[in-house]
C-alpha positions in Angstrom: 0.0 0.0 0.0 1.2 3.4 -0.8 2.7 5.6 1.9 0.9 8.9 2.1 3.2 11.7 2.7 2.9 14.9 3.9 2.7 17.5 1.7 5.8 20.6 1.6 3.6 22.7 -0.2 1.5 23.4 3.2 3.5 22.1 5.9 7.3 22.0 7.2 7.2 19.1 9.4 5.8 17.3 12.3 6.3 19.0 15.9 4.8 16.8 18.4 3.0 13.1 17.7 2.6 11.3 20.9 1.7 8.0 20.3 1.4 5.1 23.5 1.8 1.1 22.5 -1.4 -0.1 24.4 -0.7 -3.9 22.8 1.8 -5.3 20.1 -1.2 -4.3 17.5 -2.4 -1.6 19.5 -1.4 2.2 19.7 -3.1 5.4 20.8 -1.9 8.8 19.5 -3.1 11.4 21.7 -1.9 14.2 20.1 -0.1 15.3 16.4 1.1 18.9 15.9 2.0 20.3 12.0 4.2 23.5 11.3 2.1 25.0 8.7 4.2 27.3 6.2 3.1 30.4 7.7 5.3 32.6 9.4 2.9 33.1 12.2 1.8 31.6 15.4 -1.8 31.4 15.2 -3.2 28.0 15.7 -6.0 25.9 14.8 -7.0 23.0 16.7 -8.9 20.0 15.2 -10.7 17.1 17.2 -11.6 14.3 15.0 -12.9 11.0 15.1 -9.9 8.8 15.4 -6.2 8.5 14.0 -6.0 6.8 10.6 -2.4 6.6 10.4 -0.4 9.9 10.4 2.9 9.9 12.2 5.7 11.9 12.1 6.8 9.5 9.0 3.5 9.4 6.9 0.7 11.3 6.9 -3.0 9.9 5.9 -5.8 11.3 3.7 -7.8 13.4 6.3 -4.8 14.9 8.1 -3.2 15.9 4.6 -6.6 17.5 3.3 -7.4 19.7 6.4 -3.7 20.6 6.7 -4.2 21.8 3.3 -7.8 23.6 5.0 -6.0 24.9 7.4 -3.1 26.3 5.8 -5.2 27.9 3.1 -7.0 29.5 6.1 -3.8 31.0 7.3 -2.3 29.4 10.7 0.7 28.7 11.2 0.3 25.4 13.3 -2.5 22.7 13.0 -3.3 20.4 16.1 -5.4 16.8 15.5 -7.1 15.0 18.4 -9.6 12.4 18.2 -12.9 11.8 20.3 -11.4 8.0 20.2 -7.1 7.9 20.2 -6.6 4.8 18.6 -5.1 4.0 15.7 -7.7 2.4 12.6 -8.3 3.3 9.2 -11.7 2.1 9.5 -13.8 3.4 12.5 -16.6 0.3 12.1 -13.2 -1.6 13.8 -13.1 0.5 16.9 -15.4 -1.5 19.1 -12.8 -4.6 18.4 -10.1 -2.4 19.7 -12.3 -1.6 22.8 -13.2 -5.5 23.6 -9.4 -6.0 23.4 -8.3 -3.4 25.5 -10.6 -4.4 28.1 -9.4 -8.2 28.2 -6.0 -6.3 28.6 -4.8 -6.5 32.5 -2.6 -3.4 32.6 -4.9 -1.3 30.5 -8.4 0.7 31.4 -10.5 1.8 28.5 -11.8 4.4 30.9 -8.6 5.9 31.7 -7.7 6.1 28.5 -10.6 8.0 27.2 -9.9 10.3 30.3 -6.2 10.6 29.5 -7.0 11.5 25.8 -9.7 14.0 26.9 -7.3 16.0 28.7 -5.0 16.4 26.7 -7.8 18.0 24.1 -8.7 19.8 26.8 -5.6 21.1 27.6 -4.6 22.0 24.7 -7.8 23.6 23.2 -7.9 25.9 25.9 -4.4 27.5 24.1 -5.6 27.4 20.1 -6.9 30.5 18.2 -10.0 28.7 17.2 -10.8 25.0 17.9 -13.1 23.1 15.3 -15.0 20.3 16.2 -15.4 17.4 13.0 -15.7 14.0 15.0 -19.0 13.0 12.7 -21.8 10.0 13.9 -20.6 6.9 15.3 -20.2 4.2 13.5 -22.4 1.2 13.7 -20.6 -0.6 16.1 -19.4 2.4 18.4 -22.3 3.2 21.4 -23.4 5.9 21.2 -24.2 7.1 24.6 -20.4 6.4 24.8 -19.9 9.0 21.7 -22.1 11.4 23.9 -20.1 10.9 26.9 -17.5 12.1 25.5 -18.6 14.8 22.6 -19.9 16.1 25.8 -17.5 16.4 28.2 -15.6 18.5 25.3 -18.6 21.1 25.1 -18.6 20.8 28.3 -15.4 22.2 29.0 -15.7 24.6 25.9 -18.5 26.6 28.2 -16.8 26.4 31.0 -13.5 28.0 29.6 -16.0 30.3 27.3 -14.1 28.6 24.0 -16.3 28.8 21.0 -16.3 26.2 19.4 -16.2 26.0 15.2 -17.9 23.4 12.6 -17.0 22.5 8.9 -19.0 24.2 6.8 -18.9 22.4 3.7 -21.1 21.8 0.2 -24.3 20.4 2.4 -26.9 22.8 2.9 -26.9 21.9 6.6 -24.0 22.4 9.4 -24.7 19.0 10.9 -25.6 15.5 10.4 -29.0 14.5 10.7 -27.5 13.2 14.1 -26.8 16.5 14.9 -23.0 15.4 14.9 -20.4 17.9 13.7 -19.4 16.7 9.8 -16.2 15.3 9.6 -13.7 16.5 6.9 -13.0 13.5 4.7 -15.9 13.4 2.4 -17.4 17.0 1.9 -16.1 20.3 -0.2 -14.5 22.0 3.0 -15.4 25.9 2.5 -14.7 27.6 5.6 -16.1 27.1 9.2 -18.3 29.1 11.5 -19.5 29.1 14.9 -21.2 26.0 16.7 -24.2 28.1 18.5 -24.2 26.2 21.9 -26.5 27.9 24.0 -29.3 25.3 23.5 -27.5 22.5 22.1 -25.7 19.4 23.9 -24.0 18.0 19.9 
């Protein structure tokens, strides 16, 4: 399979990609920082569904396409997080990664989640906008679970007084017909605007 790489036209290398081996065929990235090529330090937080497969080797389709967002919109860094850290290029495969941590002895699913959701949190609460494209659950991913913790992120976001930003893209409407954030992968990205969240728990 063909390595994806990231592209020098929009981006000058990788700054931070923190990455934990859960299992031999397990990791978790928690976070993945770009140097943008703007001269500037304005940055511009992401939190997507899950990693595909960017490193600081090789990049993967959705990180090189809203590097290429971003850096067309003017920052100079771009952060990625996930709602779910683990690496898998397809997210209907998440819940296996769940059934197998949880058979792990020296792993907790739930302190993972919490570990990963500080470190958005942490790190949100420094960006110049933060933009929220973590899309509906797959089939096999609860979704009270996905609430749990699209919530504790919005959450947080009124708490800190962070406004939050969405995709806006070709579709006539901001969000799914779940009400999710779109993710970037499929649609014409056009810009983003403001997630109203004054009577909205998405």
């Amino acid at each position: 399979m063909r390595t994806i790489k990231y592209n020098p036209l929009y981006c000058t290398g990788i700054l931070k990609c923190e990455i934990e081996e859960i299992s031999d065929s397990i990791q978790a990235r928690y976070i993945l920082s770009v140097k943008l090529n703007h001269d500037n330090n304005r940055t511009i937080t992401f939190i997507l569904m899950n990693p595909s497969k960017a490193t600081t080797s090789a990049s993967d389709m959705t990180v090189n396409k809203v590097i290429k967002f971003a850096y067309n919109e003017g920052y100079g860094k771009a952060l990625f997080f996930n709602l779910f850290p683990f690496y898998e290029t397809h997210s209907n495969g998440l819940s296996n990664i769940f059934n197998t941590i949880r058979r792990i002895d020296n792993h907790d699913l739930d302190k993972i989640f919490e570990k990963n959701l500080n470190y958005i949190k942490h790190y949100m609460s420094k960006a110049d906008k933060v933009v929220f494209g973590w899309g509906d659950p797959s089939k096999n991913i609860s979704e009270s679970l996905h609430k749990k913790l699209t919530q504790s992120i919005i959450d947080h976001c009124k708490k800190m007084n962070i406004t939050p930003y969405v995709f806006k893209t070709h579709y006539q409407s901001l969000l799914t017909l779940k009400g999710s954030p779109r993710h970037p992968i499929r649609p014409r990205l056009e810009g983003i605007v403001p997630l109203d969240m004054s009577n909205s728990t998405t």
